[in-house]
C-alpha positions in Angstrom: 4.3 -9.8 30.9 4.4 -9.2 34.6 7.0 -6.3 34.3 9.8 -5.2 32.4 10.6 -3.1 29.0 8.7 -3.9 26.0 9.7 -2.6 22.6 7.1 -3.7 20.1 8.4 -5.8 17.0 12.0 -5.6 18.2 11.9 -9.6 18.6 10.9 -10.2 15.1 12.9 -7.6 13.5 16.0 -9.4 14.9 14.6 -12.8 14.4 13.1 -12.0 10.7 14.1 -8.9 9.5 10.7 -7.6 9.6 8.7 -5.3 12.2 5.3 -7.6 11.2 6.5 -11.3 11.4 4.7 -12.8 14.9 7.5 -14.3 17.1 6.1 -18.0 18.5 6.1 -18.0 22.1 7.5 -21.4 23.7 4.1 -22.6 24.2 3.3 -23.0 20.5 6.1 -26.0 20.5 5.7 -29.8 21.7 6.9 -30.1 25.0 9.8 -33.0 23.7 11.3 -29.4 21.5 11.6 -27.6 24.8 15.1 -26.4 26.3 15.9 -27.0 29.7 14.3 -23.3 30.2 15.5 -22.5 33.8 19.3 -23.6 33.0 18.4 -21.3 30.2 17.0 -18.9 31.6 19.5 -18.7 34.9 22.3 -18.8 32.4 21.0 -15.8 30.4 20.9 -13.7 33.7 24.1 -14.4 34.8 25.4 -13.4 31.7 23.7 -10.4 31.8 24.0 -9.5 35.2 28.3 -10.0 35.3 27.9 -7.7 32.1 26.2 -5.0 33.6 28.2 -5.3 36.6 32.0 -5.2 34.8 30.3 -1.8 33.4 29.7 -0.2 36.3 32.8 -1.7 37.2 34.2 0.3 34.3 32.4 3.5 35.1 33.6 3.7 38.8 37.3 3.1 37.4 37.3 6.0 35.0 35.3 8.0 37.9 38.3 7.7 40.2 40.5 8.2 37.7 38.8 11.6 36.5 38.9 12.2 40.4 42.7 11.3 40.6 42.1 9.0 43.5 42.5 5.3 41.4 45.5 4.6 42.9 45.0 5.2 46.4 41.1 3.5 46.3 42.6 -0.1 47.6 39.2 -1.6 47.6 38.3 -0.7 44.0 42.1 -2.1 42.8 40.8 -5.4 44.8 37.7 -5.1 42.8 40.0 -5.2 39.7 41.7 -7.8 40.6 39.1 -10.1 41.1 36.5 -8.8 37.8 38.6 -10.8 36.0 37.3 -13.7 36.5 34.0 -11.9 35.9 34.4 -12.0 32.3 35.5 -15.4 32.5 32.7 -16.7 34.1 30.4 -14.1 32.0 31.6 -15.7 29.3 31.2 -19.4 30.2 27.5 -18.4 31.4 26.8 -17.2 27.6 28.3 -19.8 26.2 26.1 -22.2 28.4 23.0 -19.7 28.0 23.3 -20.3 23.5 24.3 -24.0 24.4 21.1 -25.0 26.4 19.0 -22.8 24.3 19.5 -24.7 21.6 18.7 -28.2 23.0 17.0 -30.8 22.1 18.6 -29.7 18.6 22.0 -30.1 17.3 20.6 -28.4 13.3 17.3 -27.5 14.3 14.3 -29.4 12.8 17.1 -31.8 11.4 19.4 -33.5 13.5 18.4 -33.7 17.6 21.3 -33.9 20.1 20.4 -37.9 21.0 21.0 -38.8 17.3 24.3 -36.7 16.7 26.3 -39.0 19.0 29.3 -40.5 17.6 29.7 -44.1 17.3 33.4 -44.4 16.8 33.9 -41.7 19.1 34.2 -43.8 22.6 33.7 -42.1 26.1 37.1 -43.0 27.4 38.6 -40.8 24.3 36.2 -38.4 25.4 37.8 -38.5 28.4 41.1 -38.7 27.7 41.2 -35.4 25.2 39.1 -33.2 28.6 41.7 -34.4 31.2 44.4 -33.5 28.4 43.2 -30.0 27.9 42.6 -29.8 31.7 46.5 -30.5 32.2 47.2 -27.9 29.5 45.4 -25.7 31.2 46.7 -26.4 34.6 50.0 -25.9 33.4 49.5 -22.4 31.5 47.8 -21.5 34.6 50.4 -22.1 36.6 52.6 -20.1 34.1 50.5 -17.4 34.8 50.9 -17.4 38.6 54.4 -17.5 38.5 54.6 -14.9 36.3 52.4 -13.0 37.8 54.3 -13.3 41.4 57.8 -12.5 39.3 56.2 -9.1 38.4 54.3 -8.1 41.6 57.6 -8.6 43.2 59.6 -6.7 41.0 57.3 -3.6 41.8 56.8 -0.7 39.3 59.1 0.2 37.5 60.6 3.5 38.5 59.3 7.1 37.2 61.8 8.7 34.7 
């Protein structure tokens, strides 16, 4: 390890339970069981990285808000409006991150990815069902914007 925090049997406790069990690094496999490591890898960090950010996010929020500033802090409210898609991309990125991680291997030691095709599955059904759940999509997003516009010019509602 070049750098970083080691905590000594952490890795196998969570893998096995047990403080003792060694944890096989990634060069104890065949090459042909390897992950595409840097999608991986990149994947992992981003995760990560968006994470730690949304809390810091969090922590300056409930700072200004201690302060009583919040309202008038326009740059931090633009910040909020945009760390939404933050945790949607943080999300997707973990998602990808356990997805990748997992490859060649769709049951590990079982079944690999290139033998748990489909055969009466074809790619133009495939294709059909993503460009159907795209247009769903589309349309609730849409939804939201209109929405969204209908309430952000309807303003706060007055204070009693």
């Amino acid at each position: 390890m070049r750098g970083g925090v080691a905590i000594p049997g952490l890795l196998s406790l969570l893998t096995y339970h047990d403080l003792k069990t060694p944890v096989q690094g990634l060069d104890r496999f065949p090459r042909t069981d390897w992950p595409p490591v840097a999608a991986s890898y990149a994947c992992f960090r981003t995760m990560v990285g968006l994470g730690f950010f949304q809390l810091a996010l969090l922590a300056t929020v409930f700072w200004a808000r201690w302060r009583g500033v919040l309202e008038r802090t326009r740059w931090l409210l633009w910040t909020l409006v945009f760390s939404a898609l933050g945790a949607v991309v943080c999300n997707h990125a973990g998602w990808c991150a356990a997805e990748l991680g997992r490859q060649p291997w769709t049951v590990y030691g079982l079944l690999r990815t290139s033998d748990s095709l489909s055969k009466s599955v074809t790619a133009g059904q495939v294709m059909s069902s993503l460009v159907g759940f795209g247009l769903v999509y589309l349309f609730l997003f849409a939804v939201w914007i209109f929405v969204m516009a209908d309430k952000i010019k309807a303003g706060p509602d007055e204070p009693a």
